[in-house]
Every structure is written in structure tokens, then in C-alpha cells.
N, C-alpha and C positions, 0 to 999 in steps of 0.2 A: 760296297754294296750293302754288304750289313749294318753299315752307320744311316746310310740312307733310307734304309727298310725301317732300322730302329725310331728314327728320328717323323719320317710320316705314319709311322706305326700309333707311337705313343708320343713324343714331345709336340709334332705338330697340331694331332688335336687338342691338346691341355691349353696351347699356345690361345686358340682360335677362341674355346670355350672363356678362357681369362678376359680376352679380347670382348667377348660378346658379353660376356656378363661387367667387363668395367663399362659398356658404351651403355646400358641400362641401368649400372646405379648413375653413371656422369650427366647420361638425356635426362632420368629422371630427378636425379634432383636439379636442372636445370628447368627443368618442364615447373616441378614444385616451387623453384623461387620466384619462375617468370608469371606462372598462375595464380600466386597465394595477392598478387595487389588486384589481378585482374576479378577476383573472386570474390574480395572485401570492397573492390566498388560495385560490384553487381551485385551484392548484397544491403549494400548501402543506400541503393535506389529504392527497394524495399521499404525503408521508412524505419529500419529495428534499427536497436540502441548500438552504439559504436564499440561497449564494451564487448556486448553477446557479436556482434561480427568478428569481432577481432579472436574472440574463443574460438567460433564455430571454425573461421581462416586456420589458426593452430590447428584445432583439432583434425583437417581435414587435409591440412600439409602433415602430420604427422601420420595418417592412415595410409597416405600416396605414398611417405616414404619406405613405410613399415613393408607395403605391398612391393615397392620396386626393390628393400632387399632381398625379400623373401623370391622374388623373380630372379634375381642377381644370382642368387646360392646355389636356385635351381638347374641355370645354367652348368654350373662347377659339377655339377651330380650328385650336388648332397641330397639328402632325402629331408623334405621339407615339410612333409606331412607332420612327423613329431614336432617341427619347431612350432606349426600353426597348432596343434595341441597342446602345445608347454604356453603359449601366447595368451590361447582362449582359456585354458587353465586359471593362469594367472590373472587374467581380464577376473574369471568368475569370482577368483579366491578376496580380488582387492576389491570387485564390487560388493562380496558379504560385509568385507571389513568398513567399509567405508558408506554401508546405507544409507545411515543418517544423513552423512555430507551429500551422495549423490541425492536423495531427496530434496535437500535444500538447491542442489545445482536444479535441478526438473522444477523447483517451483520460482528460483530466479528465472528462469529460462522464459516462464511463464506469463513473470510479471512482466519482465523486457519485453514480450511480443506482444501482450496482450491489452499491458499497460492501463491496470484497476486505480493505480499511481503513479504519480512521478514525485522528483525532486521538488520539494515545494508546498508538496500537500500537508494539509493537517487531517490525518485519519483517526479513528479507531480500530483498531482490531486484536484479535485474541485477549483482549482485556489490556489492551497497551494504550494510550493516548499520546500524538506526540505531532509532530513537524517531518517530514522525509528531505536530509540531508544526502544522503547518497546511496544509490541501489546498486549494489556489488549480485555477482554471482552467485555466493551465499548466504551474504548476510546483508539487510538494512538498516542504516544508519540513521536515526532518529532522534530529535531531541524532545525533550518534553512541556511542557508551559511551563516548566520550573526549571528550566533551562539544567537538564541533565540530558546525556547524551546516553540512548538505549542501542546495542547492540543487538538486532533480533533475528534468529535462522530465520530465512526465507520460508522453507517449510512451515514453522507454525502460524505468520501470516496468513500466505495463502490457505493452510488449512479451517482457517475462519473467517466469518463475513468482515468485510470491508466497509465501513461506515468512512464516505472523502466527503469532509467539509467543504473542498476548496472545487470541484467540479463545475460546479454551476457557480452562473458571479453574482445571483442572487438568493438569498434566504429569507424564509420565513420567521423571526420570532415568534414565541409564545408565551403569553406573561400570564401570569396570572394573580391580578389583584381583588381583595374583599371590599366592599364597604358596609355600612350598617345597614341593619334593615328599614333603619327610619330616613336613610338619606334617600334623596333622588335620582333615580336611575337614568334617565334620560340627562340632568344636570352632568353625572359621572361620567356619560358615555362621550359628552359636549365639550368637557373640558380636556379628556384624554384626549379627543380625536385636535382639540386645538394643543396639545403639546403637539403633539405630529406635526401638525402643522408649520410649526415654528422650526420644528427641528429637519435642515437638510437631507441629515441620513437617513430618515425615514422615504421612502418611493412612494411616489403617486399613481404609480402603475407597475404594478399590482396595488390594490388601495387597500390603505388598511381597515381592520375590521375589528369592531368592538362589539361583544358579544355576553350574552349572559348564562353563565356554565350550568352553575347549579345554586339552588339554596345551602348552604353551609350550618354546620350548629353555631356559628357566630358572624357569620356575614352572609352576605349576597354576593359570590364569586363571580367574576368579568372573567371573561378570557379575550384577553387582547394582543390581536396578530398583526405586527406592523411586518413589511416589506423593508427588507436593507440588501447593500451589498456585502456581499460575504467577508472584504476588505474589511468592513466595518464591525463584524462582530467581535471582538474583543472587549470592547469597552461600552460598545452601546446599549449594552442590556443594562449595564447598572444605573448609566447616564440616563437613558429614559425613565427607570424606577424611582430616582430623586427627583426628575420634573415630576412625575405623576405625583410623586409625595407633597412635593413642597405644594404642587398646585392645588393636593386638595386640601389642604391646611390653610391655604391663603380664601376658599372658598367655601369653608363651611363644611368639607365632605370629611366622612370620619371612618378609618380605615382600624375595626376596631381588632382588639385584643381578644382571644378566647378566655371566655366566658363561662358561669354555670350558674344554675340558680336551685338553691337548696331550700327546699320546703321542710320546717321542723313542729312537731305539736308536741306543746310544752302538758305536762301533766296539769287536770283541773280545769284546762282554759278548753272555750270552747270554739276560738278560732285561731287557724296557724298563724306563725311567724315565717315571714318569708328574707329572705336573707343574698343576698346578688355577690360573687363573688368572684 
């Protein structure tokens, strides 16, 4: 009788408790492996990047499990309170230590959903210039026009504007050429617009526009805005500078040098010497 008494006393509830807290860590990590795919395709239908699912998946199976042990223990009669204060503790202690990096995770996280870029683009930003090879969680992978590869925190990205070349699949050029004040303006404007002409990459919708900026202390400034597609920026801004060149050299138009002109009065004499140089 006293084995009997001893054993529903104290062994059989210990028994029961074991029982109930292994069927909660066993459901739940079974809950966590059978949820973590179901979770990462309904996140998926969303449209965000597969990398930031697959984190957010991790990081949310690992909170599920964190919670069913902390369930599990409490079963047993440990006192759980301290364990979730040593937990958030350490949460706090590795969030001081680790600012910088969790900054740059909050401004990857950012770019992934919000997507100011992608893989492909040519941007500017924080004073970087380059090509986006791969967007990681922390850091962006970029190369540059000089074919060097930039490793850059996501945080200081995002902490500065964004200039994406590659957004829109058309751009504007701006050029800017002088001619002399004795050439003919209307001639200049006739002959630019027939480079255009000739040349495919330039768009005919948007049309281009040749324009007169300003007077210069050595020429008569054009400003001229042809249409291309953004594909084609690379090399067509010089490519059109050598037609404009060549063509107004083949026509007479003189895209001059700066200039000055030095007025000098010689002692005795009673008119200056002027002098162009």
C-alpha cells in the first residue's frame, strides 16, 4: 500500500508531466517542420525576394521552437520566468553588440521589399557608382565601370538617395556643344538634328531637341537633348560627339577654342595695340 501511495503520490505525476511536456516539444517541432514550407509559399505569393523568405521562414521557425521549449520546461515545473529574462537579456545584450550589422539587416530587409533596386541596375548612391550583382541581407554586391567589385553595408545605401539609371528604358541625353559667334545658328541646329537622324539610337518619340543655352565668353552654347534607350548609354554619348564633330568640320561650323583678347597702350602712341590670344 505504501508503494502504491508512494508511486501515485510522486512518481506517477513526474511520469505524466514528462509525457506532456515531450508530446509538446515532439507536436511542436513537428507543427515547425510541417509549417516552415507551408509559410515560405505563402510568403512567396507576396512577390518578396526568396532570400528575405527564407530568413523571415528561419527566423520564425526558430521563435516557434524557442516558445514550445520554454512550454515544454514549464510543464516539468521549472520556473521559466528567469529563463525568458536570461533570453531577452541576451536578445538585448547581442542587439547592443551587433547595431551596426542589425542596421544593415533593417535596411536589406528594406531594399528586398521595397525594391529602389535590383540585380542589374546601374545606380548611384552614398557616392558609390556601379552595376548591382547581388543583394544579400547585409551587404550589396556591386561592380563598378572599371570592373571592380564593391562590397557595400546595406545601411549606408539605403541611408542615401538612390540615383537607378536602369529604371526606366528610356533616357534623356544632355550634351552640350559651343559654336562660334560668326557661325550660323539655325545651320548648327540643321545639321545636329540630321546626325540624329542618321543615327538609329537616337528616338523619334520623344523627339529630340536642340536648343540654345546661353552666350558663352567663347561660343554660342547649344544644348542638345536627344532621346535613347538606356541600353544604349554607354557609348552613345561619345559616338554622337564625333558625328557632331566631324560633321561640322565637313560643313563649315567651327566649335571654337577659348579665347581672350588683350587690349595693350604702348607709351607715346596714341592708339592701342590689340592683340587675340
Amino acid at each position: 500500500m505504501e508503494e502504491a501511495g508512494f508511486f501515485s503520490l510522486y512518481v506517477l505525476p513526474w511520469i505524466i508531466k514528462i509525457l506532456i511536456a515531450a508530446a509538446i516539444a515532439v507536436g511542436g517541432y513537428f507543427i515547425a517542420k510541417m509549417g516552415s514550407p507551408w509559410l515560405a509559399k505563402l510568403l512567396g505569393r507576396t512577390g518578396l525576394d526568396q532570400m528575405l523568405v527564407g530568413f523571415v521562414v528561419a527566423l520564425a521557425r526558430a521563435a516557434f521552437l524557442l516558445f514550445v521549449a520554454i512550454a515544454a520546461l514549464s510543464q516539468l515545473g521549472l520556473d521559466t520566468t528567469s529563463l525568458v529574462a536570461l533570453v531577452a537579456g541576451a536578445g538585448i545584450a547581442v542587439g547592443l553588440a551587433l547595431k551596426d550589422s542589425l542596421a544593415n539587416f533593417a535596411a536589406g530587409v528594406m531594399v528586398l521589399i521595397f525594391r529602389p533596386f535590383k540585380a542589374g541596375d546601374f545606380i548611384i548612391s552614398g557616392g558609390l557608382m556601379g552595376t548591382v550583382n547581388e543583394i544579400g541581407i547585409f551587404h550589396t554586391r556591386m561592380n563598378t565601370p572599371d570592373n571592380v567589385e564593391l562590397i557595400v553595408p546595406n545601411g549606408q545605401l539605403y541611408a542615401s538617395a538612390i540615383t537607378n539609371y536602369s529604371v526606366r528604358d528610356t533616357r534623356r541625353l544632355d550634351l552640350a556643344i559651343g559654336i562660334d559667334y560668326a557661325d550660323d545658328i539655325a545651320k548648327a541646329k540643321e545639321l545636329i538634328m540630321q546626325v540624329f537622324e542618321k543615327d538609329d539610337r537616337v528616338l523619334k518619340d520623344p523627339a529630340p531637341a536642340v536648343l540654345v543655352d546661353q552666350f558663352g565668353a567663347s561660343s554660342v552654347d547649344l544644348l542638345v537633348r536627344p532621346w535613347i534607350r538606356s541600353a544604349d548609354m554607354p557609348h552613345i554619348k561619345s559616338d554622337l560627339q564625333q558625328q557632331i564633330k566631324e560633321t561640322f568640320d565637313a560643313n563649315g561650323i567651327t566649335i571654337p577654342f577659348p579665347q581672350m583678347v588683350i587690349s595693350s597702350a604702348e607709351e607715346g602712341a596714341g592708339d592701342d595695340k590689340l592683340t587675340k590670344s
